[in-house]
C-alpha positions, 0 to 999 in steps of 0.5 A: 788811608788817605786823609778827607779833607787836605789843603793840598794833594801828598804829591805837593807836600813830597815835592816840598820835601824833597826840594828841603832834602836836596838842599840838606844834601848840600848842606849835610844836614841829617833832620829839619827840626821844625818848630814855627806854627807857619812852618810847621803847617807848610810841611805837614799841612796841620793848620792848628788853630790852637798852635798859634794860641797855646805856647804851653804845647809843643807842635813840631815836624820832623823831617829826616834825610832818608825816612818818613817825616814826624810829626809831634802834636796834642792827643786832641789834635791827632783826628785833625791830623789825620783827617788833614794830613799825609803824616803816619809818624804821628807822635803825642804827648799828653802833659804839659810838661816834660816836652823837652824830655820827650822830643830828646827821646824822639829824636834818639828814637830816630838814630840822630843823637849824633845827627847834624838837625837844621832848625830855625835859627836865622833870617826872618824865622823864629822858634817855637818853643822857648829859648830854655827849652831849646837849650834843654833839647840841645844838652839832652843830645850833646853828640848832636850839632845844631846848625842853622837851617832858616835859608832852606826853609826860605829857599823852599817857601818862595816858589809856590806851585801853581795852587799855592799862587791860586789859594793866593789869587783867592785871597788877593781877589776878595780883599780887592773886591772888599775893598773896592766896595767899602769905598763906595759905601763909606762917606766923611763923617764916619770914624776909622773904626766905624769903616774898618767894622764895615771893612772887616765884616765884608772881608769875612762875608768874602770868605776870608778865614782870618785876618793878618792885617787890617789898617785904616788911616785918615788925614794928612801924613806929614808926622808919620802913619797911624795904621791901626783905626782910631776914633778919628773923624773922617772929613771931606779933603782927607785920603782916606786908605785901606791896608788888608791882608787876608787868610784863605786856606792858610794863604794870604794877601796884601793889598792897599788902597788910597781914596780921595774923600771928596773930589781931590785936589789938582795936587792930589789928583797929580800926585797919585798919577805919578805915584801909580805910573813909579807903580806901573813900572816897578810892577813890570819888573817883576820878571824872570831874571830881573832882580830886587835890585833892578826894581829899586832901580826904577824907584830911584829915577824917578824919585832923582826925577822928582827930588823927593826921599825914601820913607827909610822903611827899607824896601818897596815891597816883599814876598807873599805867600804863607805870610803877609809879609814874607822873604825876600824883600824887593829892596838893594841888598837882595842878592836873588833873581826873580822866577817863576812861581815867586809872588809879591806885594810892590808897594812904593808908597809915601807919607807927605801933607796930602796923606798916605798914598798907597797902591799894593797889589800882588803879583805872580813871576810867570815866564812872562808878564807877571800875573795880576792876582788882585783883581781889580787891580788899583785904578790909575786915578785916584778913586772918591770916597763921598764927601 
């Protein structure tokens, strides 16, 4: 029976699968052990509220080399599951305790006690379950060999198909929206957490299903970013900038924005165009066959040009997908080459006595131009908020 109300088509989930197959292939790995929330509901399509904020239960996705993936979750969970998912191994466990014990015996129930598991145990991915329980999981299969597999979970992530890139545009297009309007309503004398209520609820009002990130900042910059919306007063001569990500249908964006809040100043006004010409041209290096490297490029003439300093956060922007922020990062060290299907947030930004200049939009690698998903995009004159 096919499930009702799926976020994707099997046809998306089995391509998913079997690109993660072909390189466990390569790396002669039997099983994926998936364990990580975010993982977990990009393989099985379970998006669990209750996973993210339950640690005492175990939500798991098992994908062996030659046989139907398993799926282990709460007995509560199983009608969402199959109203959602694809998945017909679906395995519960109805306790509290004993999980340890219980994927041991999945595991063996399977044939790969002797197996060769991929699990979550690199780059920029975490595990799901405690450290002492994975221990007691790899001493309860001590024929088993528990490898590394967090760069084919990377590798598989970063291309989206075609409606992986729209479910983002959804989410890129309402944040711009949002925010583009919030800035027409807001004025000097309002507080961060004021604006950011108004931001917030506009946000959901769009039809965001989730916030992954909301920030608000004020005033000059010189001693740092306070992104987090405080009590602080908004004034007349303040940037004023706005920093969202946004969840739709298990997709998100990233996307900021900076506002002059009266008419800006000269030194303003100039600055942010030269910030949004560095933009432009980043923004059009995100080609097929260009790479990170080529794009830092590009941010350091123009830094040389200008005799200014990077902030040291590392990079200038990243993937986006799942995830805010996700792999890989468009920085120097990134050995990888754009394609097709990969969307990022550019971002080159600073922090200096004028405030936090920022302008984030998100971005699709097609065959040719890259693909603008928050519309409307940042404009190249610094907006005004009312003074």
């Amino acid at each position: 029976m096919s499930p009702q109300y799926p976020d994707f088509s099997k046809a998306e989930y089995e391509d998913r699968w079997a690109r993660t197959r072909a390189l466990m292939a390569e790396r002669n790995i039997d099983a994926m052990f998936i364990t990580e929330k975010l993982n977990y509901g990009y393989y099985s399509g379970h998006r669990s509220c209750q996973n993210p904020i339950d640690k005492i239960r175990s939500y798991m996705f098992i994908l062996p080399k030659d046989d139907d993936p398993v799926l282990i979750t709460m007995p509560f969970e199983v009608m969402q599951v199959e109203q959602c998912t694809y998945i017909e191994n679906i395995k519960t466990i109805g306790g509290l305790t004993g999980h340890p014990e219980f994927i041991i015996d999945t595991f063996k129930s399977l044939g790969l006690d002797k197996g060769r598991i991929g699990a979550e145990l690199g780059r920029e991915q975490y595990l799901g379950t405690n450290f002492l329980a994975m221990q007691e999981i790899m001493k309860g299969l001590p024929e088993a060999e528990f490898v590394d597999a967090s760069q084919i979970i990377l590798d598989v992530r970063v291309i989206k198909s075609p409606a992986e890139i729209e479910y983002c545009r959804v989410a890129a297009k309402m944040t711009a929206e949002a925010e583009k309007e919030i800035f027409e309503e807001v004025h000097a004398g309002m507080t961060e957490n004021e604006i950011a209520v108004k931001l917030r609820t506009r946000l959901f009002e769009k039809g965001a299903e989730d916030l992954t990130l909301l920030c608000v900042v004020s005033g000059p910059s010189t001693g740092g970013i306070c992104l987090l919306p405080t009590d602080r007063v908004v004034q007349k001569g303040d940037t004023l900038g706005f920093d969202c990500g946004v969840n739709y249908r298990g997709y998100c964006c990233d996307m900021a924005r900076t506002a002059s809040v009266g008419e800006p100043s000269e030194e303003l006004s100039e600055f942010y165009a030269w910030m949004m010409a560095l933009r432009h041209d980043c923004n059009m290096m995100l080609r097929p066959g260009k790479s990170p490297r080529d794009l830092v490029g590009v941010v350091d003439q123009y830094l040389a040009e200008r005799g200014l300093k990077t902030m040291g956060v590392g990079r200038v922007g990243h993937g986006v997908g799942v995830e805010t922020t996700e792999y890989p990062s468009l920085a120097a060290f990134e050995d990888i080459t754009f394609q097709k299907g990969m969307v990022f947030a550019c971002n080159p930004n600073f922090a200096n006595h004028l405030g936090f200049l920022n302008a984030e939009d998100n971005w699709a690698i097609t065959d040719g131009d890259p693909d603008l998903l928050t519309d409307p995009i940042a404009p190249m004159q610094i907006p005004i908020v009312a003074a």
